[in-house]
C-alpha positions in Angstrom: -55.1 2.4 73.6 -53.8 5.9 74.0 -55.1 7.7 77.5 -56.2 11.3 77.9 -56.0 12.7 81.3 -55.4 16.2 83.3 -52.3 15.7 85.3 -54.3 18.5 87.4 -56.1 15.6 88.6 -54.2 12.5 89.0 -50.4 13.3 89.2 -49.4 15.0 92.9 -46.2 15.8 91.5 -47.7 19.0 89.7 -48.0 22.0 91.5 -52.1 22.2 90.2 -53.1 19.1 92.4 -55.3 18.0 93.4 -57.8 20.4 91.0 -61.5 20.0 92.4 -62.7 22.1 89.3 -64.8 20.1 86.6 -63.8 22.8 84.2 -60.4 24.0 85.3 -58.7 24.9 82.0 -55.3 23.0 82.7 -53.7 21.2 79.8 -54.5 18.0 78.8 -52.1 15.2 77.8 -52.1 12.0 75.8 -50.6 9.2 76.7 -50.1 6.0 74.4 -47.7 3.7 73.1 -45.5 3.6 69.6 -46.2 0.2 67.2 -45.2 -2.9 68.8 -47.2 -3.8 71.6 -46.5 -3.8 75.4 -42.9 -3.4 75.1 -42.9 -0.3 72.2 -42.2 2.8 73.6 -44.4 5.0 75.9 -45.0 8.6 74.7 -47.0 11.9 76.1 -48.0 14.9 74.1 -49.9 17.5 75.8 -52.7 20.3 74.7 -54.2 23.0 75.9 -58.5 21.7 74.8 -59.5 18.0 75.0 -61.6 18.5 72.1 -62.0 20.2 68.9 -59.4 19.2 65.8 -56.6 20.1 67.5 -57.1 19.0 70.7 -56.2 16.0 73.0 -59.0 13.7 71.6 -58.6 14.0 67.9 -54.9 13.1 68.2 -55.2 9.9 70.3 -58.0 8.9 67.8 -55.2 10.3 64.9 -52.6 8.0 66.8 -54.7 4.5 67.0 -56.3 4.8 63.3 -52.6 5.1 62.3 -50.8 2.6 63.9 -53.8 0.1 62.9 -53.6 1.1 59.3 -49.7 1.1 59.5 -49.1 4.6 59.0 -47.6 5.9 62.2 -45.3 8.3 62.2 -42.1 8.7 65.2 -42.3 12.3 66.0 -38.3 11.9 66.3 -37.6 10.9 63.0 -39.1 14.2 61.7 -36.5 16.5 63.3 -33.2 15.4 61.2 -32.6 18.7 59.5 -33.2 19.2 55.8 -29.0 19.4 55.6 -28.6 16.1 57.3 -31.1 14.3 55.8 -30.5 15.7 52.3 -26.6 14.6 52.9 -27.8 11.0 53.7 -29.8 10.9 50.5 -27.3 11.8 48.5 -25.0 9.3 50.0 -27.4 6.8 49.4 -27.9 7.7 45.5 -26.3 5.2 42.9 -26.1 7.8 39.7 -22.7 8.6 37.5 -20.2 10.8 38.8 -21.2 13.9 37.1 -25.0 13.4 38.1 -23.3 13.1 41.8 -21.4 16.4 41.3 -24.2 18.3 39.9 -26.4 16.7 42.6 -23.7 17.8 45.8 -23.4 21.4 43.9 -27.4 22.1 44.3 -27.9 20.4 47.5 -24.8 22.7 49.0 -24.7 25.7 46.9 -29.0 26.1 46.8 -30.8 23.6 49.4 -28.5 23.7 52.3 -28.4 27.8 52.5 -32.3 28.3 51.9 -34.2 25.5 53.7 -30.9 23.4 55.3 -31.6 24.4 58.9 -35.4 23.5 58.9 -36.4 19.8 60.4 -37.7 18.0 57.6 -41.2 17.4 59.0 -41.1 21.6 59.3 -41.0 22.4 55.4 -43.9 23.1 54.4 -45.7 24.1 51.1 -45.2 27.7 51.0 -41.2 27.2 51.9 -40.8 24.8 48.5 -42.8 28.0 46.9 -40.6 30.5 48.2 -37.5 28.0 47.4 -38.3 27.6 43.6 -39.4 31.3 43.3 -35.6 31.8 44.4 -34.0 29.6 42.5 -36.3 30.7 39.2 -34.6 34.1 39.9 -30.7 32.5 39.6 -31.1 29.4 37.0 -32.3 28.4 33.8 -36.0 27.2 33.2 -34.4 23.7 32.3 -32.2 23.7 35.2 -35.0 24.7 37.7 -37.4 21.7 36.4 -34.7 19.3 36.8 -33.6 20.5 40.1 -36.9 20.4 41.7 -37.3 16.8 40.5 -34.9 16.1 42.5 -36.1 17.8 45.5 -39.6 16.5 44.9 -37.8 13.1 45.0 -35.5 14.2 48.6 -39.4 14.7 50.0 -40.7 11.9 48.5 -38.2 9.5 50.2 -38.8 10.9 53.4 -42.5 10.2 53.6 -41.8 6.9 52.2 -39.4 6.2 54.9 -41.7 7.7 57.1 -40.1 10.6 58.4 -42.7 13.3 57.6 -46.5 12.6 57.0 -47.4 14.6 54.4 -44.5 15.5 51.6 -45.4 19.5 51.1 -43.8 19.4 47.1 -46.5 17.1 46.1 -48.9 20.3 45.0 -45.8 22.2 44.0 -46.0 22.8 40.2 -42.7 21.4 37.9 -43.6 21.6 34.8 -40.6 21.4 31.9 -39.1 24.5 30.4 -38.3 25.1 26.6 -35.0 22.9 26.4 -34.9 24.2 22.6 -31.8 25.5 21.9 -31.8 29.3 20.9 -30.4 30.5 17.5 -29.0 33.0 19.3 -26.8 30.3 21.5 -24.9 28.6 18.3 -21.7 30.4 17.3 -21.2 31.0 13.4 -18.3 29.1 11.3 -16.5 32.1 11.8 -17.1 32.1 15.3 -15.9 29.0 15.8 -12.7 29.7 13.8 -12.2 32.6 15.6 -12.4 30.7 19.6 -10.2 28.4 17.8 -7.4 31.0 17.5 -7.5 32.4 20.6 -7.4 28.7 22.4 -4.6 28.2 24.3 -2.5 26.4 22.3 -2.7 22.8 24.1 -6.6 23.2 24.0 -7.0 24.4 20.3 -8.2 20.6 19.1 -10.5 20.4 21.8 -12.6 23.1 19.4 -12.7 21.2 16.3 -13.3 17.8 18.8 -16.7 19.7 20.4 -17.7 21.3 16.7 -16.6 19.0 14.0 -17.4 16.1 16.1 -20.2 16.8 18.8 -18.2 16.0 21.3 -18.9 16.9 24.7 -15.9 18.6 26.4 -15.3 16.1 29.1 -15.3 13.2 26.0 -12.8 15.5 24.1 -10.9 15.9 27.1 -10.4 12.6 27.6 -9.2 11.8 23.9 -6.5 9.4 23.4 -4.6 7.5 21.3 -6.7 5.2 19.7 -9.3 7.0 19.1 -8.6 7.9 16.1 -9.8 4.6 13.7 -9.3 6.0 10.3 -12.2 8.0 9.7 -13.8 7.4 12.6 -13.7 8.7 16.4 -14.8 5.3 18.8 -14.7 7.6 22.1 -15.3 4.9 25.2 -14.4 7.1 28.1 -14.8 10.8 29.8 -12.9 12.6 32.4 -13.6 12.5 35.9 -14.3 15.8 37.8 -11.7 14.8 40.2 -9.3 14.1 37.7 -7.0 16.6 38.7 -6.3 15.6 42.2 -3.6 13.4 43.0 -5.6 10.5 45.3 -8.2 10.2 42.4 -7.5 7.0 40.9 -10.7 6.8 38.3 -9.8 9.3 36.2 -11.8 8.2 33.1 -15.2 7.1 34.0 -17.9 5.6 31.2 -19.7 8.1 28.8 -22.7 9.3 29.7 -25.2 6.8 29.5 -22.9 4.5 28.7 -22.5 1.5 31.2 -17.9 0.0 31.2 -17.1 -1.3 28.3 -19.3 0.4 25.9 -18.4 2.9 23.2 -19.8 5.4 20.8 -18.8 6.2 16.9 -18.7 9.4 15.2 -18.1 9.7 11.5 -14.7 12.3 11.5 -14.2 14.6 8.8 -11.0 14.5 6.8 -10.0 18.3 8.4 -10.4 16.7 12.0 -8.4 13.8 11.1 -6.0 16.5 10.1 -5.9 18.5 13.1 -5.5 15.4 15.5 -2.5 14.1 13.5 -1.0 17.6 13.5 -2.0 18.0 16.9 0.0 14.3 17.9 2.7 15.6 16.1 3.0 19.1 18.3 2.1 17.4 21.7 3.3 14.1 22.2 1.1 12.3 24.1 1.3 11.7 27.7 0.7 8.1 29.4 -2.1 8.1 31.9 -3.0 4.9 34.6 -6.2 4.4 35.8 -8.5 2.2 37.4 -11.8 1.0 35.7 -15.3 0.9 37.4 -14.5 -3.0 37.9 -11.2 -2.2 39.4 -9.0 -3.0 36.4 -5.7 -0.7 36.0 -5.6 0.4 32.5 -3.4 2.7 30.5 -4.0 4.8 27.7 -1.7 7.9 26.1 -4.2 10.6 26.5 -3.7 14.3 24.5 -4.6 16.7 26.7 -2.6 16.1 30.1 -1.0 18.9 32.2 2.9 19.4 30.8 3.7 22.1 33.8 3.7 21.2 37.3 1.2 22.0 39.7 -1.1 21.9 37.2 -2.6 19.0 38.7 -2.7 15.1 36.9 -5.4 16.0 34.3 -7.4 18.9 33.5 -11.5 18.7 34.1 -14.3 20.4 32.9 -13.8 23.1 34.9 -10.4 23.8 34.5 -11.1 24.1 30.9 -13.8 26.6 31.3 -11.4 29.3 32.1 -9.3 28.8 29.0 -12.6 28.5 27.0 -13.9 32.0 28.7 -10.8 33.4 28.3 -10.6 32.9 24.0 -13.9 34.4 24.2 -13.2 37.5 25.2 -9.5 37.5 23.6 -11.7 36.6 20.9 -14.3 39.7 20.9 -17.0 37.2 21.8 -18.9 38.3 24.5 -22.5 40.5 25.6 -23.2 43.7 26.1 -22.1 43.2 29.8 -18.3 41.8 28.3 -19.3 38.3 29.5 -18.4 35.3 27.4 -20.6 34.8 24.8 -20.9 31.4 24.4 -19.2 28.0 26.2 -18.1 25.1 25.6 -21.7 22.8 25.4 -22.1 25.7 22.4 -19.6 23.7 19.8 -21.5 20.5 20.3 -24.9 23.0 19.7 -23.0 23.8 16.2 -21.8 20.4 15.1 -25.8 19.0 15.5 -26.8 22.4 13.8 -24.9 22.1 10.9 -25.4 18.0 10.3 -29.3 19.0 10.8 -29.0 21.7 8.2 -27.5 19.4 5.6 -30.2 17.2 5.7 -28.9 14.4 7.9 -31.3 12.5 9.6 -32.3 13.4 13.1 -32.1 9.9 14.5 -28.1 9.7 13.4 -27.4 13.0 14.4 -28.8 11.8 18.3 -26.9 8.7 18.3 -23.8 10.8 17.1 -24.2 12.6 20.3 -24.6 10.2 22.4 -27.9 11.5 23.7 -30.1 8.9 26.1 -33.2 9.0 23.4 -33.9 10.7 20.3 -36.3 12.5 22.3 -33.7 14.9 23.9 -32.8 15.5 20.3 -35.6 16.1 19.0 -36.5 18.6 22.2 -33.2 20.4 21.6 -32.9 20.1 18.0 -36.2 19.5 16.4 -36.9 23.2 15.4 -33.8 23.6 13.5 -34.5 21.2 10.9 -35.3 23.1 7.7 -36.6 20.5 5.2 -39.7 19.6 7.8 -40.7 23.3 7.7 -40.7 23.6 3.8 -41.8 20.0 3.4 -45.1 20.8 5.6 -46.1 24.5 3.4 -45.7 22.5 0.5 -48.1 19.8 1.8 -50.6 22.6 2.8 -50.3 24.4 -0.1 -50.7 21.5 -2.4 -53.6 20.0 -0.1 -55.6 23.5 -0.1 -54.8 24.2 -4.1 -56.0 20.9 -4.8 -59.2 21.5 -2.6 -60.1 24.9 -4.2 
């Protein structure tokens, strides 16, 4: 059972004893004893009152109640600093590779700088406020939501693992954005033609990959030979985001969604079949070795490989941004404030846009892309379909006419 006591009192190595006073106004400490019995480890926590909901009394009852109902917590294991214990987390995470990445980027580019030095039993609810206010300020809607369900679950973990008591995002509202994609977002036919010119030359088929065939540009950039099956594109790999460096040995990693082994078709127009055979024909392909999730060394002649040195072994996502920012604005395409208009996740916006518009069924169109339900599809997507919209007046108006 814990002890309270006045060292005042009962401890002649203070400089207060002995204390005669009933009433003396010395601190008072608690003595008791972690889970475990007679050989756990002895603590002390001291006070200033013995009673009241703060004082010595309530927390040696809070102690007992909560080793008997199992829910003690080590006031050490609360001090690891949001950084450390975030880091350990992460570590800890089984996800895909670009989950991991855009995990890492958050966690050191937004947690870390904001909240990193703080214990983790020393966040409270108004700092995960004050931390999605700030974030609202630099990210999308979309982004936001999904980044705090990921801090929810950093939290989450810790009280589970009983490193903090009470987790202060629980109250914290997340609710979705709007993840419909704006008009305004989809570059025209021309548009696209226009980014297509202004690609640097290497890159150029990587435009019609992303808009004639929804690609997404780390499946494009991973495009082969092979992939190519008459009129259709089986696509079974992505690049890595460490694909360029030389020690990275799994340089194509499993779609999206996609566990080893597994593939996805897309129906390829008789232009794109075109461009890739005119685009084998200017670029030879370049052989590339790899290593498989299972360990297996495979090799494939991919089309889009480095051909100057330093350039690194392949190119990434991000090395592709700059050539795709850069044919916007050779290309006129940009905002009032001369910043690229659109990127590259914008083709892929056009290609659903355009098969939607024709009347092809929204359930192909998401399994063209590859999306984890139709759901997301539908969320994205939905709005753009035309037919539903003139399909419903009709209804209405034939359901009302016929009523009157």
């Amino acid at each position: 059972m814990a002890t309270v006591f006045q060292r005042c009192k009962s401890d002649p190595k203070v400089s207060t004893y002995p204390c005669t006073k009933s009433r003396c106004g010395h601190p008072w400490t608690v003595r008791y004893r972690e889970p475990g019995g007679r050989t756990a480890r002895q603590r002390e926590k001291t006070f200033d009152k013995k009673t009241g909901p703060n004082g010595a009394d309530a927390f040696a009852a809070r102690v007992e109640a909560d080793k008997d109902e199992g829910l003690y917590i080590d006031p050490n294991a609360g001090k690891i600093t949001v950084r450390a214990y975030a880091e350990d987390w992460l570590a800890r995470r089984i996800v895909a590779e670009s989950t991991y990445a855009n995990y890492k980027g958050f966690i050191d580019n937004h947690l870390i700088p904001r909240l990193g030095r703080k214990t983790i039993a020393g966040v409270t609810k108004r700092d995960i406020e004050h931390f999605k206010a700030a974030i609202a300020k630099e990210l999308a809607a979309s982004t936001v939501y999904d980044r705090m369900k990921m801090v929810k679950h950093i939290f989450w973990s810790a009280k589970e693992e009983k490193r903090i008591r009470e987790d202060p995002t629980k109250d914290v509202k997340n609710a979705p954005g709007n993840h419909a994609v704006d008009e305004d977002e989809i570059p025209t036919l021309a548009e696209v033609r226009l980014l297509h010119e202004h690609m640097s030359p290497q890159y150029k088929l990587t435009v019609w990959l992303q808009a004639g065939a929804g690609l997404r540009v780390s499946e494009a950039l991973a495009f082969h030979v092979g992939c190519l099956r008459n009129d259709v594109i089986r696509i079974r790999w992505q690049i890595s985001s460490k694909a360029h460096r030389e020690d990275c040995k799994t340089r194509l990693v499993p779609l999206k969604h996609r566990e080893e082994g597994e593939y996805r078709d897309i129906p390829a127009a008789g232009f794109l079949c075109a461009e890739i055979d005119a685009h084998e024909q200017l670029w030879k392909p370049v052989p590339l070795t790899f290593q498989t999730a299972a360990g297996k060394t495979r090799q494939v002649e991919v089309f889009f490989a480095p051909r100057e040195r330093g350039k690194g072994i392949m190119p990434t996502a991000n090395t592709y941004a700059y050539h795709f920012k850069k044919a916007c604005v050779a290309a006129g395409l940009v905002d009032a404030e001369g910043k690229p208009k659109y990127h590259p996740h914008s083709l892929r916006h056009f290609f659903a846009s355009t098969a939607l518009a024709a009347g092809i069924p929204i359930h192909e169109v998401s399994r063209w892309l590859g999306h984890k339900s139709i759901k997301t599809t539908v969320d994205i997507y939905g709005h753009l379909v035309p037919e539903s919209w003139d399909r419903c007046r009709d209804i209405m108006q034939s359901a009302f006419a016929s009523a009157a």
